[in-house]
N, C-alpha and C positions, 0 to 999 in steps of 0.2 A: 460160737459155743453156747448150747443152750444151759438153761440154769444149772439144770441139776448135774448136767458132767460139768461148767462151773464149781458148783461146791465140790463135788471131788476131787476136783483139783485141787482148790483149798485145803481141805481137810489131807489129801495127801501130803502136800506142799507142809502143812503147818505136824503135821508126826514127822516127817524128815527133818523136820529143822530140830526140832524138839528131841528127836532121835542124838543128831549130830551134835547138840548143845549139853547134853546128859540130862536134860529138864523135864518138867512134865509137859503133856500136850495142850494143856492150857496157855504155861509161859510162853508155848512156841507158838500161840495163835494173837496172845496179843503183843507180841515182837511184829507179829505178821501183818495184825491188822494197821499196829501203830505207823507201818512203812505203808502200807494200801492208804492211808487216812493223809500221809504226809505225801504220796505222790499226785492224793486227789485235790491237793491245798488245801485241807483243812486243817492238818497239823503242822508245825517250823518246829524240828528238831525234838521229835518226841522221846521222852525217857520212861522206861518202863518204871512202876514202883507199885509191888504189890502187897497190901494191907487189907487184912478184913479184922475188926474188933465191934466189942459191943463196946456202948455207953450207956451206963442204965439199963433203961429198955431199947434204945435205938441199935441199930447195928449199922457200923462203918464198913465200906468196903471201897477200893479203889484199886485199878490196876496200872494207872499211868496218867503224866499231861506232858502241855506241852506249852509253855511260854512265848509269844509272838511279841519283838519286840517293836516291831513296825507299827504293831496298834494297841500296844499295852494289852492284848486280851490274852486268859489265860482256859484254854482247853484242858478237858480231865474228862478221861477213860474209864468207864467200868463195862467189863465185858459178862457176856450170856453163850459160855459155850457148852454146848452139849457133846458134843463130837460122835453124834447119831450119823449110821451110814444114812439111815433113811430120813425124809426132811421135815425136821420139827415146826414145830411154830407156837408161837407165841401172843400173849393180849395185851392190852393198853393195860390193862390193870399191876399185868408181872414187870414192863418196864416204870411202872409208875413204882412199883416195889425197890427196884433198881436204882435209878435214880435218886431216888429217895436215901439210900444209902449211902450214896456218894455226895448228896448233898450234907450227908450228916457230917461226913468227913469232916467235909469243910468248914462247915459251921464249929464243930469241936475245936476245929483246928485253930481259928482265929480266936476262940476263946480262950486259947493257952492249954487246952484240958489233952494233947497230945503232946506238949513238950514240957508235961508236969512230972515224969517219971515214969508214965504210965506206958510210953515206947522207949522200948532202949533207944538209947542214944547213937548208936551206930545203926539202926532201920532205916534204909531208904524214908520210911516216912517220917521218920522224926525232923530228917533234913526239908524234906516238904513242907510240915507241919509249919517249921521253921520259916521258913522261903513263902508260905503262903501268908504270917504274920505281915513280914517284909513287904509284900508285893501289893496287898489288900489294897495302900491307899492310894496307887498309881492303877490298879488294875478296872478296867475300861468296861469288861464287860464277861462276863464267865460262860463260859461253851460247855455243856455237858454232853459228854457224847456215850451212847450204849450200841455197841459191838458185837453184833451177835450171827452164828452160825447159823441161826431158825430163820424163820419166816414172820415177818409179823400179820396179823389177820386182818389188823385196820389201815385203809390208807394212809394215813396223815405220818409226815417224813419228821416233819420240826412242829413242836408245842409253843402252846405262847408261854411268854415272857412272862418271871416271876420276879425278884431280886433277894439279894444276898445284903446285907444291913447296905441299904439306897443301891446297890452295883446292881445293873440289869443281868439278869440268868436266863440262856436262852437252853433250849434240850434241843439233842440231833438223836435220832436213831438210824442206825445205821445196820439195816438185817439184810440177808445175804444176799436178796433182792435190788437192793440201792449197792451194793457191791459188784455186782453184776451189771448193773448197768453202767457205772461209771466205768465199768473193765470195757464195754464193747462199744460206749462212746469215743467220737474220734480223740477227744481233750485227754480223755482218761480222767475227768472231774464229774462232779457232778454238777446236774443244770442249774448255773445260777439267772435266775429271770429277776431285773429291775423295773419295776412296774415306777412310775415317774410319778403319777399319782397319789400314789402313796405315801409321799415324803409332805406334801401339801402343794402340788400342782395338776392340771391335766394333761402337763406335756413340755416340751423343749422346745421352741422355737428355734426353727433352722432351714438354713439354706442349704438347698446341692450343691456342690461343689466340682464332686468330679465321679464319673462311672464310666467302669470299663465292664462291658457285659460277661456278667459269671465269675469274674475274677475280686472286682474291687466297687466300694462305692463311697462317697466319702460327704457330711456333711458338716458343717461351721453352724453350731450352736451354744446359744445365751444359758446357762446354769444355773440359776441364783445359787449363791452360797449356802444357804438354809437347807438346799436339796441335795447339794451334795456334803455338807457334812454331815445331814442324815443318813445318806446312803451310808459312808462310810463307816460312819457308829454303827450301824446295821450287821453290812456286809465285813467290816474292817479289809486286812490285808489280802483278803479270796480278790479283791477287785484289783490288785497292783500285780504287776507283771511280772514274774520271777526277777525279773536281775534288780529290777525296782526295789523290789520286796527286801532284797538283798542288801542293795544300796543305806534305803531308810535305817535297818536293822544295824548296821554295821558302825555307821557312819552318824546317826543320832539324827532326827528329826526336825528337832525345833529352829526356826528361820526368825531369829528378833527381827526384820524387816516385814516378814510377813505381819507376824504379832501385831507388829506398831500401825501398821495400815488397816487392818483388819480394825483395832482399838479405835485411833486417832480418824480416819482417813476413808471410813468404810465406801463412803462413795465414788472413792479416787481408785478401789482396789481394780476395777476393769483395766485402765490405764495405766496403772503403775503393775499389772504381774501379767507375765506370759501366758499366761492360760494353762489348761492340761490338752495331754493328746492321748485319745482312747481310742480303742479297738470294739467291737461287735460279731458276733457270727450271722445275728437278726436283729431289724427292728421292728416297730409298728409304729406305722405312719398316720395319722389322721388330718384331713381338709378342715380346717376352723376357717372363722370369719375373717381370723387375723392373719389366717396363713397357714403352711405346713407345720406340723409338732408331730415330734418324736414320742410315742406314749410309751412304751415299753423298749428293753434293750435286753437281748441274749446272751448272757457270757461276758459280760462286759468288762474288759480292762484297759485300767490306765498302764499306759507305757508312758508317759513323760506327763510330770507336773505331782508325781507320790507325795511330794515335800509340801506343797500347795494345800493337797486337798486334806492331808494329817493336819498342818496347820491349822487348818478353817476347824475340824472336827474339834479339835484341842483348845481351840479358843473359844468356839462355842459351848464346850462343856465347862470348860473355868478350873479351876482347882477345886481337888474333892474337900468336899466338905463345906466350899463358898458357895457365896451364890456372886460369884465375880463372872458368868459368862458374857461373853461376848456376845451385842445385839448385831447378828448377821443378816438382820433383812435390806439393807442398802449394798450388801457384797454381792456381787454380778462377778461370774469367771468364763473366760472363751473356752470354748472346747470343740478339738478338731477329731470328728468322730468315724473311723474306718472301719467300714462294714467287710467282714470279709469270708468266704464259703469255708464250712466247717472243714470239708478237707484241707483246705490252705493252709488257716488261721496256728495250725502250732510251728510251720514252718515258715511266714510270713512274721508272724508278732513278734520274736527277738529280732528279726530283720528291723521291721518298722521302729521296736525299741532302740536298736542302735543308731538308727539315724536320728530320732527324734529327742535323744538324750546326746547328740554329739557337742553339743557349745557347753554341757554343764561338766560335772564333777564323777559319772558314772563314768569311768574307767573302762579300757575295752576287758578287763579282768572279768570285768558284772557280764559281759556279754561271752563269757568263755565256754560254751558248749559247744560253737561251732570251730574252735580254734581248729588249728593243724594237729598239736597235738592229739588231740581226742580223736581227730580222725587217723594216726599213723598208728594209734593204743588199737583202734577197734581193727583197722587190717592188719598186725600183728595177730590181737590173739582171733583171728579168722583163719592166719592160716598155718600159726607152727602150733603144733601139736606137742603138748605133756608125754613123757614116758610115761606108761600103763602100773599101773599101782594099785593095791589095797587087791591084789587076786585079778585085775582087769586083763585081756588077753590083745585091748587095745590101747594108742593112744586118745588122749582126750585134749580139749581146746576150752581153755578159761577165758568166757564170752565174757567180752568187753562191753556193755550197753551203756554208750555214746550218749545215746536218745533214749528217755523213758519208752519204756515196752518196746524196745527193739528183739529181746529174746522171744516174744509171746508173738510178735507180729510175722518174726521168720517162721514161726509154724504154721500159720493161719489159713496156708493153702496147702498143706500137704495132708499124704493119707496116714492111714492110721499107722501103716507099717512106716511110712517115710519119719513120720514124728515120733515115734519107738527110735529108730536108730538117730534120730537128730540129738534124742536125748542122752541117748547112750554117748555121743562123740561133744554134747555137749550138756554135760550135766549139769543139774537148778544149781547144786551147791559148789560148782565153780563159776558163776556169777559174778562179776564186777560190775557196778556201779560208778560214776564220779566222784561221789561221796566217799566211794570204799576206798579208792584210789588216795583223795588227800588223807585219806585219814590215815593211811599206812606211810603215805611218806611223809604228812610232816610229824608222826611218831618218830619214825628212824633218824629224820632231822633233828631232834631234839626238841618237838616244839607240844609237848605231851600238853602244858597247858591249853593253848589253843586247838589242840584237838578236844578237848574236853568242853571246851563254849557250844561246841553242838555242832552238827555237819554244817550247816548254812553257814557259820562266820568260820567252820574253819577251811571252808570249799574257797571261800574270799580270800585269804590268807595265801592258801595252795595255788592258786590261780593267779595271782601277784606273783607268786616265786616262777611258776614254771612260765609266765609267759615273759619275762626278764633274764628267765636263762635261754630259753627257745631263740630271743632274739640275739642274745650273745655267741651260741652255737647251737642251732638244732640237730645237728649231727649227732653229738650226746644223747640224743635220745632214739635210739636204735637196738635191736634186736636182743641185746645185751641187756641195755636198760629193763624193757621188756621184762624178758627171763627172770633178772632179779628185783623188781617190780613183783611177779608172781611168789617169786620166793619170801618175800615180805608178804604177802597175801597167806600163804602158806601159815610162817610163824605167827602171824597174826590169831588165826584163827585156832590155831594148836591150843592157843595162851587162853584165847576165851573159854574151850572146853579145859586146859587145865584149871583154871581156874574156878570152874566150877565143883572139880574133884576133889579142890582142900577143904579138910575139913573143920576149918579156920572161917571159910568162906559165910555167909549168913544171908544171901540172897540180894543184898545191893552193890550199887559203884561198880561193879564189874565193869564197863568203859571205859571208866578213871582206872580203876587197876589194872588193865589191858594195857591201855595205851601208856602210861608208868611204867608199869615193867619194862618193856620192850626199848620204849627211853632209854631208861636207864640200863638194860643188857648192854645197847650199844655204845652209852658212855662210857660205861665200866670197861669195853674191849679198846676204845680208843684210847683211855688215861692210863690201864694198866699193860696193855700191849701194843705200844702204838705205829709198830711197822705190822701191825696185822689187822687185819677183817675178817667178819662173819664172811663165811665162803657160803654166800647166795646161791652163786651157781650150783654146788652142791645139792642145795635144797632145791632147786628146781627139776636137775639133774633125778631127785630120790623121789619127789615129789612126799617130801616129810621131812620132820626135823630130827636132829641126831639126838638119842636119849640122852646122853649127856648136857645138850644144850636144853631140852627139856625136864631135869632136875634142877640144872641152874635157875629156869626160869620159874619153877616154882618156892626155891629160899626168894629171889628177889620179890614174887610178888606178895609172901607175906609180908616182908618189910613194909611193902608200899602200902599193902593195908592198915597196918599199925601205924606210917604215919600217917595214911589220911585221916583216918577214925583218933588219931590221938587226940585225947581231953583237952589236953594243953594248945589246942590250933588255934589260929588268930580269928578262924572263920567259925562258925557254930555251923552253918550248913556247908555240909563236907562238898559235896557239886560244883557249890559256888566257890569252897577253898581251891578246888581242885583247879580251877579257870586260873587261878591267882600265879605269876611268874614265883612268887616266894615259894610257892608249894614247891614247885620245879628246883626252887636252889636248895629247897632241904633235902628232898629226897636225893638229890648229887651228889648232897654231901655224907649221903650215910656211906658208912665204909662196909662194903660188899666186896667179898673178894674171889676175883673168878679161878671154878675150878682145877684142877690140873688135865681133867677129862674133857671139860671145853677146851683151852689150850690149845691140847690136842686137835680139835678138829678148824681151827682156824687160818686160815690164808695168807702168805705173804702179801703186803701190799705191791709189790713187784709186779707179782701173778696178777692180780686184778689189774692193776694202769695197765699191762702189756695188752688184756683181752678188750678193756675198755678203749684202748687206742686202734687195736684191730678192729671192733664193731663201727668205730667213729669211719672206719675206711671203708668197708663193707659200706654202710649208710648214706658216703657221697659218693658212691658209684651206684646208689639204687636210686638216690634223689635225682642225679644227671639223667639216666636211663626213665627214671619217670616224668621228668620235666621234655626230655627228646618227644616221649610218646604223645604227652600231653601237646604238645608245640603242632606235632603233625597231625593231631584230631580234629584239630579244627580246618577248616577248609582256607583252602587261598582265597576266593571270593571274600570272607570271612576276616579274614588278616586286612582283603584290603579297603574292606569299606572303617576298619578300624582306622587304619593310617588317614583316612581321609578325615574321618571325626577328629581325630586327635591332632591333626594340622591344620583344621579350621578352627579348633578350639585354641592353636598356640600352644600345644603343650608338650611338643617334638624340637627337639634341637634336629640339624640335617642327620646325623648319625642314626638319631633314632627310627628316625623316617625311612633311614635306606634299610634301614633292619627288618622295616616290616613291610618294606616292598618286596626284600627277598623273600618272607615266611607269604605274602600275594599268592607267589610264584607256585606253590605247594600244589602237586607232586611234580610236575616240573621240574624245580628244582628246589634243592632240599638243606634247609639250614646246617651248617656243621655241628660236631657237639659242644665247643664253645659258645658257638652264638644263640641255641636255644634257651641255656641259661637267659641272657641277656633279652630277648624278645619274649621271654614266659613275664619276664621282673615287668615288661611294657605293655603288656596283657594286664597284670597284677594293677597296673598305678592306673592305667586309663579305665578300669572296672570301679576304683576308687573315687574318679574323677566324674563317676557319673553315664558311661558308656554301656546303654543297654545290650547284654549278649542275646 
């Protein structure tokens, strides 16, 4: 896709949202960008918050950040839209105006001079203001980023570094240009290049290890500590791996063992810590006197050792405001470094991350994008189709993207007429995500708080529940689930455009009041009606919610607004109150009482276990029938040079072995359909154990 139908895509893409949200085409472009910024890694859980004031002479303006808590650093958004069909551009001077603004924000902000009265107290930014008081003395390093539709005229992407009272300020510009290129790279990021020299050396010292031509190449290299916890003050969290990134964030950082050796022991630290193990797309090599070194690295991330190299970074910076840093020129760390081809590298690196994080405390939950689930969510909604709605003469299909840019990549070779009707059967704004997914069901769950900590920790959350009920019965999650799956998608999204419509409403926390509401709708149906349920199916079935449940859900959500914003909260920033389980038990306890017109449209619970017991049946007669298929794809040859692995390895009782001397035999003769179960599960475990397919 070349640039300029690039931007109109954009630009289309951001009035349709804007459209569908009641807002203006601004708000729908930095909703847009903020998710383009957070799929490119540069943002973790961005929230919009839009402010422009003066001070004095200065003028404040800000449209959004995003708190990273893997490396204390905190990003903030000001966007430059014009929403010109034709393609603007813009100078170093107009983003130095920009910027400018946004730093004033901030500066205001920590001087009190925005939570002095001069922002109401219920503004998205007051809560910021607030939050950025809070955050100042742990915050690591401040990202400003400018967001724009135009073009810029000058090369230069990232500005040097200024700072914010001693906190390093870096500026990103981000114009439609660098958008477009990290859309038609394979990563979907933008290029990050580690120059090694930089840090204060000319190189890495390393050995080859292993290479396999075109595919992999892998070298054992000495780090000194000094260089990599500059890198990562640098680069911070862009260099950890997603499920890493995830892990650190989640689960907290700080290692007093590392601490103590790094302190006590800096010379010991090669020998007493496992190393990290990092990925590459490229290097560059250079011949010294001393030997091969590594000068530069492509893309670089760590997939095992996130906790290691945070540490070093965190020790060597000290506490703000000391000068207690840690002397790291005696810390030496191993690092196992896998080079790998740009097309591989997004489907290789969570592989290499699972294995390479298996002996610690990263859960296979962190590595949940390739589960089973995700993959039986994306062949559902591929293949049943939505009844036709809103005036449509067709059905449509609520694309499931499993995989970042799976929807943009299935169009990538068709023609103009093919991607017209691809769109028609599947439209942007039935879109699902991972993210979209937890965040609808652990709403309906009851879990409004932790959908409110932001997609990242609440994706962890969702991912822990569903891969502990999968392995209790994945049957449960069938066609049914599905349906009403979408149908929470459905009221979901009803709730965000209602909520835009009151006029109570004042332009923030809509998330937190989204996901609240909705909570609490289905608390209020389980305590005051408790042999009934929202009739899901229904809404799937209408492909819309019923006006009546749609009045109901606008008295709940003033409530929710009154009490998130009430004076009296334990929290002063409402975002942060709203993470809080207390929030959750207040608003439960407000007495809301459901209509007699909802009532009405709600379902015996009967009705529901009988269809949900019927889908669970349906499901193990499509798992056997896909496990048959799967058993006889592979070839007998194939079966039997497994059995032979798996019998020299010892890991065959006799049983096992006759099992898969029968699937040998394939076409031949042909497993019954009990026994393909049984020989798929001995595929499963010898894949497990190490058996290259």
């Amino acid at each position: 896709m070349e640039l300029n139908e690039f931007r109109m895509d954009l630009l289309e893409t951001v009035r349709a949202r804007a459209e569908s949200n009641l807002d203006f085409n601004r708000a729908g472009f930095v909703e847009e960008v903020g998710e383009r910024l957070s799929d490119a890694e540069e943002f973790v859980d961005f929230v919009a918050c839009r402010y422009e004031g003066v001070s004095g002479k200065k003028k404040l303006k800000i449209d959004g950040y995003a708190f990273d808590e893997a490396d204390n650093s905190l990003a903030l958004l000001v966007a430059n839209f014009t929403n010109d069909d034709l393609m603007p551009t813009f100078n170093a001077a107009e983003a130095v105006k920009a910027f400018g603004m946004l730093r004033a924000f901030v500066e205001d902000a920590l001087l009190g001079k925005l939570t002095d009265g001069s922002v109401e107290e219920s503004h998205p930014a007051h809560g910021l203001a607030t939050a950025l008081m809070e955050w100042h003395s742990k915050v690591t390093r401040y990202r400003f980023y400018l967001a724009s539709d135009g073009q810029l005229k000058t090369k230069a992407k990232d500005w040097p570094e200024e700072s914010i009272d001693d906190t390093p300020a870096e500026f990103h510009i981000w114009d439609i240009t660098r958008f477009h290129t990290a859309y038609i790279s394979a990563t979907g990021r933008d290029e990050l290049v580690v120059e090694f020299s930089e840090f204060g050396d000319q190189g890495l010292p390393c050995l080859t290890a292993a290479q396999a031509e075109g595919d992999y190449q892998a070298y054992l290299c000495m780090i000194p500590g000094v260089i990599l916890a500059g890198i990562y003050d640098r680069y911070g969290s862009r260099l950890l791996e997603g499920n890493v990134r995830s892990f650190l964030s989640t689960r907290g950082k700080v290692n007093a063992k590392i601490q103590q050796t790094i302190r006590n022991q800096p010379e010991m630290f090669f020998a007493f810590n496992n190393g990290i193990a990092a990925t590459a797309e490229d290097v560059v090599l250079e011949n010294t006197a001393s030997g091969v070194q590594i000068v530069s690295a492509k893309n670089l991330q760590i997939v095992n050792g996130g906790q290691t190299t945070a540490s070093l970074a965190m020790a060597g910076r000290g506490t703000p405001g000391k000068k207690d840093g840690a002397d790291l020129s005696k810390v030496m760390v191993q690092m196992k470094l896998s080079v790998l081809p740009t097309e591989k590298a997004s489907s290789l690196i969570p592989e290499i991350a699972r294995y390479a994080n298996s002996q610690n405390k990263v859960s296979d939950a962190d590595f949940f994008a390739n589960h089973p689930y995700h993959i039986r969510m994306e062949e559902f909604s591929r293949r049943l189709f939505a009844s036709p709605a809103g005036g449509l003469q067709h059905g449509t299909h609520w694309f499931y993207e499993r995989a970042r840019g799976q929807y943009i990549n299935a169009q990538a070779n068709l023609t103009t007429s093919q991607r017209r009707q691809f769109a028609l059967q599947n439209p942007k704004s039935q879109l699902l995500t991972k993210t979209d997914v937890a965040k609808y069901e652990n709403t309906w769950r009851g879990m409004p708080n932790k959908v409110s900590m932001g997609a990242q920790k609440n994706f962890i959350f969702f991912a822990e529940l569903i891969a502990k009920s999968w392995t209790d019965d994945e049957e449960q999650f069938n066609e049914d689930y599905f349906r009403n799956l979408i149908a929470l998608a459905i009221l979901f999204r009803r709730t965000e455009t209602l909520v835009k419509q009151q006029d109570w409403y004042q332009g923030g926390y809509r998330a937190n009041i989204v996901t609240y509401t909705l909570a609490k709708l289905n608390n209020m149906i389980t305590e005051q009606s408790p042999g009934q349920r929202m009739d899901l199916r229904g809404i799937w079935g209408a492909q819309s919610v019923p006006a009546a449940v749609v009045d109901q859900l606008a008295v709940i959500a003033k409530r929710v607004f009154e009490k998130l914003t009430d004076p009296s909260r334990p929290k002063d920033n409402v975002t942060e109150w709203a993470k809080m389980q207390a929030c959750w038990d207040q608003i439960k306890s407000e007495d809301i009482r459901l209509s007699s017109p909802v009532l009405a449209t709600l379902q015996d619970l009967s009705v529901v276990s009988d269809a949900a017991k019927q889908a669970k049946k349906v499901q193990s007669t499509d798992n056997g029938i896909a496990t048959q298929v799967a058993v006889l794809n592979i070839p007998g040859n194939q079966w039997g040079h497994m059995r032979v692995w798996g019998n020299e390895k010892k890991l065959l009782t006799p049983k096992q072995s006759s099992l898969l001397h029968l699937a040998s035999q394939i076409p031949l003769k042909l497993p019954s359909e009990k026994q393909c179960p049984q020989i798929w599960e001995l595929y499963e475990m010898l894949v497990d154990e190490g058996y290259v397919k």
